[in-house]
Structure formats: C-alpha cells, structure tokens
C-alpha positions as CSV (number, residue, x, y, z in Angstrom):
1,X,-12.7,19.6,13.1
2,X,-12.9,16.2,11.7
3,X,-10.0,15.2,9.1
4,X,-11.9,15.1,6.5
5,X,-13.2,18.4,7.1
6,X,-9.7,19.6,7.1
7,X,-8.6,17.8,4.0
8,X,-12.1,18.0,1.9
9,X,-13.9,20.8,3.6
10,X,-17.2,20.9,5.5
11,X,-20.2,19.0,3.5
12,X,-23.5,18.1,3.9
13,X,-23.9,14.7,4.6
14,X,-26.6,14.2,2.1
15,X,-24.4,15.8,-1.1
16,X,-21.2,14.8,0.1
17,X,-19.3,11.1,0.1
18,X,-17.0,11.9,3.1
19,X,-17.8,12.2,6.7
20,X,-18.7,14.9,8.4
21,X,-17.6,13.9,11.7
22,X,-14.9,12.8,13.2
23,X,-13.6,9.3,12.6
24,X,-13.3,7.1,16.0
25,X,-10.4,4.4,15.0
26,X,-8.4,2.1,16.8
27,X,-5.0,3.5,16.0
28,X,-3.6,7.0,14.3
29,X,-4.0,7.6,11.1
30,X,-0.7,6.9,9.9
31,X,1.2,5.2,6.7
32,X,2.4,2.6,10.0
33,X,-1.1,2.2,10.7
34,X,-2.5,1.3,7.3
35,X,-1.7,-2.5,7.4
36,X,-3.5,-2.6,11.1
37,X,-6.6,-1.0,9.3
38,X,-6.8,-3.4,6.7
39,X,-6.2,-6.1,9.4
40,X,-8.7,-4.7,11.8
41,X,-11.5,-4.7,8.7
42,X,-9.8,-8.1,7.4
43,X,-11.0,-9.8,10.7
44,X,-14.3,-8.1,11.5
45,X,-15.4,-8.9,7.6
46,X,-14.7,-12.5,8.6
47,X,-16.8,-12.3,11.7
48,X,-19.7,-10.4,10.0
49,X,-19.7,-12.6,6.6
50,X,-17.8,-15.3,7.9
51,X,-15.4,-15.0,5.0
52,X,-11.9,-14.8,5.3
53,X,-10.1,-12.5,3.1
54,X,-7.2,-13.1,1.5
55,X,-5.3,-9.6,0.2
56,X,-5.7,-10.7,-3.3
57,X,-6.8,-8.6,-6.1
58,X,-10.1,-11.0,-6.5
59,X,-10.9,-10.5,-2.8
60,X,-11.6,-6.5,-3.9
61,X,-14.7,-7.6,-5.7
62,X,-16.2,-8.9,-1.9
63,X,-15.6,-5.5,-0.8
64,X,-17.1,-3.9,-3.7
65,X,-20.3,-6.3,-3.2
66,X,-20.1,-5.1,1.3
67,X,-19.9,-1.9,0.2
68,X,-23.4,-2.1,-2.3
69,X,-24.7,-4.3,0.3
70,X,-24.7,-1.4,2.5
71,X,-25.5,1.3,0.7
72,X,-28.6,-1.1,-0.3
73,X,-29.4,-1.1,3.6
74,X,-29.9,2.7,3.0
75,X,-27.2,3.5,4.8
76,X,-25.2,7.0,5.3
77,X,-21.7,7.8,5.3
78,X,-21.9,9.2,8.4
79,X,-23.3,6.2,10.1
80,X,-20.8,3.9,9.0
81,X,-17.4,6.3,8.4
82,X,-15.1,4.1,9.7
83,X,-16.2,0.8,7.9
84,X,-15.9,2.8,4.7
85,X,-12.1,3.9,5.7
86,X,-11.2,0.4,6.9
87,X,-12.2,-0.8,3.7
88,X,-10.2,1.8,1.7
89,X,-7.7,0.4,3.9
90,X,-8.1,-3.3,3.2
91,X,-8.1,-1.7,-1.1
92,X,-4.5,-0.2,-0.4
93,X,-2.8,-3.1,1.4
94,X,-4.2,-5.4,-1.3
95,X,-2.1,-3.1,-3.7
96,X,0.6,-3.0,-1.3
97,X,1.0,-6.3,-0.8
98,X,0.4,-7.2,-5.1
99,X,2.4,-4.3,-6.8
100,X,6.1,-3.9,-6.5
101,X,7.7,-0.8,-4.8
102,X,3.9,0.2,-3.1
103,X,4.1,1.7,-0.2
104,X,1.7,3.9,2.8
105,X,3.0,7.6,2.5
106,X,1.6,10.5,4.2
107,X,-0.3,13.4,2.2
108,X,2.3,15.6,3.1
109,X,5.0,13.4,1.3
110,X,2.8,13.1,-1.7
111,X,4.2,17.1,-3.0
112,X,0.8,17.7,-4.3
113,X,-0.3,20.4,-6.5
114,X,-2.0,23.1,-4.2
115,X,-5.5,22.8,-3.8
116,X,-5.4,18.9,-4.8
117,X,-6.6,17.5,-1.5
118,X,-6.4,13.4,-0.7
119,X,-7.1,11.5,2.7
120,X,-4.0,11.8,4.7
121,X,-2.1,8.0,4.0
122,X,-2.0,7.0,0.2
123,X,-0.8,4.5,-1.9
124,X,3.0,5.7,-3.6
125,X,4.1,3.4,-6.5
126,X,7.2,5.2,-8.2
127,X,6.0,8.8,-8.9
128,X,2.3,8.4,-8.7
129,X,0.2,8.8,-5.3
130,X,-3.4,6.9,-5.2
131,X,-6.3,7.3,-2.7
132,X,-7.8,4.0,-1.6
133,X,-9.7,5.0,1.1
134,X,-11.3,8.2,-1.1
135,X,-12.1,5.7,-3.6
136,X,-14.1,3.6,-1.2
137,X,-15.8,6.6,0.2
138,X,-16.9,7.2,-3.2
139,X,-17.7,4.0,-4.2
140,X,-19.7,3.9,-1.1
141,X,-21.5,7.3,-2.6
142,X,-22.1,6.9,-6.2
143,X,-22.0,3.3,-6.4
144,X,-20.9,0.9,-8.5
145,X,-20.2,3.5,-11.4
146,X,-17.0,4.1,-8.4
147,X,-15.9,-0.2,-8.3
148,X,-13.0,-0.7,-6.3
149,X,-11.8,-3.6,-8.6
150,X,-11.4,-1.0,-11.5
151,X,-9.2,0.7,-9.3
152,X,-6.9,-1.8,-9.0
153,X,-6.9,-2.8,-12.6
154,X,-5.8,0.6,-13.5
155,X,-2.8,0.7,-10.8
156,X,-2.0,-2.5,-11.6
157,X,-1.7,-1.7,-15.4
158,X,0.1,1.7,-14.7
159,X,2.9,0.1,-12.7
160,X,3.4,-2.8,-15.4
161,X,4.6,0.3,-17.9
C-alpha cells in the first residue's frame, strides 16, 4: 500500500488528486529529505525549462504555470506522482527558506485532530502545520482555482501576525 493510500485512502485515479500507487523517489520521505526534494525538482526544472529557480516566493508562480502546463498535456496524477510531490517540495522549502521559525516536521509531530489526514512531512511555523505537497497535488487536480502562490500569501500573512 502506497503512502498515500495509507494517509488519504484508496481512490480512483480519475476522482481523486493523489496517487494511487506507490511513489518511486530518490530518498525517504523524511522532514531531512525535504530540501533534497526541492533540490532534486530545482535542478531537473532547470534542465527541462532551462530556468533556474531561485527559492523565492515569485519563483512559485513558474511552478504554478509547470503544473497547468501539464495538466494542459492531459496528463494524470498517476503518470506523473512524483513530479507533483517534488514540486510540493520545491513550495515548502520556498517557505522554509522565506518565513522565520519554518521548519519540515513529520505528520506524526503535527498532533492532529483524528481523522485529519496530511502527506507525511509538512511545513510547522509556530503552532500551525501546512501541506505543500497536498496543495500541489491539488493544484495539479482542480487547477488553478488550487494556485500555489495563494498559498504562500496566506502563510506568509499568517506568520506576520
């Protein structure tokens, strides 16, 4: 069982923005291993679009234009699952490396209501947890009702107050 399956149950891939399969990544899944994501898509998005991204709020609005881009394509979650989680990645350590006292967690460090679940490494700033990688898995799904950059602009107000 994939971890997604675990975390947001078995879906059909055609009603539901999360894989239904398990992811094949470089390294665990891991708040350690949430900078290397980011890295890892960081670098292949250069050698794809020959842009080089630079972790800064403005750079989210490239990956909200990938992400369209390949939804335009026509293409599924399940055919490009680990693009999709390297870019909720790249989201998070853009808020990481912008917001003050951001950090990777683990799920299980997040105390979560029951039956609230999230991918498995989130964002903690303070006493609030946000899901990057969900976010782009949805923004992958609905489109651009789901932008990435108003993401950001809500964490980033959040933590000024």
């Amino acid at each position: 069982m994939s971890i997604f399956s675990k975390i947001f149950g078995k879906g059909n891939s055609e009603m539901d923005p999360f894989p239904t399969r398990p992811l094949k990544l470089s390294f665990e899944i891991s708040p350690e291993n949430g900078e290397k994501f980011a890295k890892q898509f960081a670098d292949t998005f250069k050698l794809a679009e020959g842009i080089q991204l630079d972790y800064s709020p403005d750079s989210i609005k490239l990956i909200d234009n990938f992400l369209q881009s390949q939804k335009d394509e026509g293409l599924k979650v399940n055919e490009i699952a680990e693009r999709i989680f390297l870019t909720g990645c790249y989201v998070g350590q853009v808020i990481v490396n912008n917001i003050n006292s951001s950090k990777w967690i683990n799920v299980e460090d997040a105390n979560l209501p029951e039956g609230i679940s999230m991918s498995a490494i989130l964002i903690n700033i303070g006493t609030t947890v946000w899901d990057p990688i969900s976010k782009a898995y949805k923004r992958f799904y609905n489109g651009r009702v789901d932008n990435l950059d108003s993401l950001y602009a809500v964490i980033s107000n959040e933590s000024i107050k």
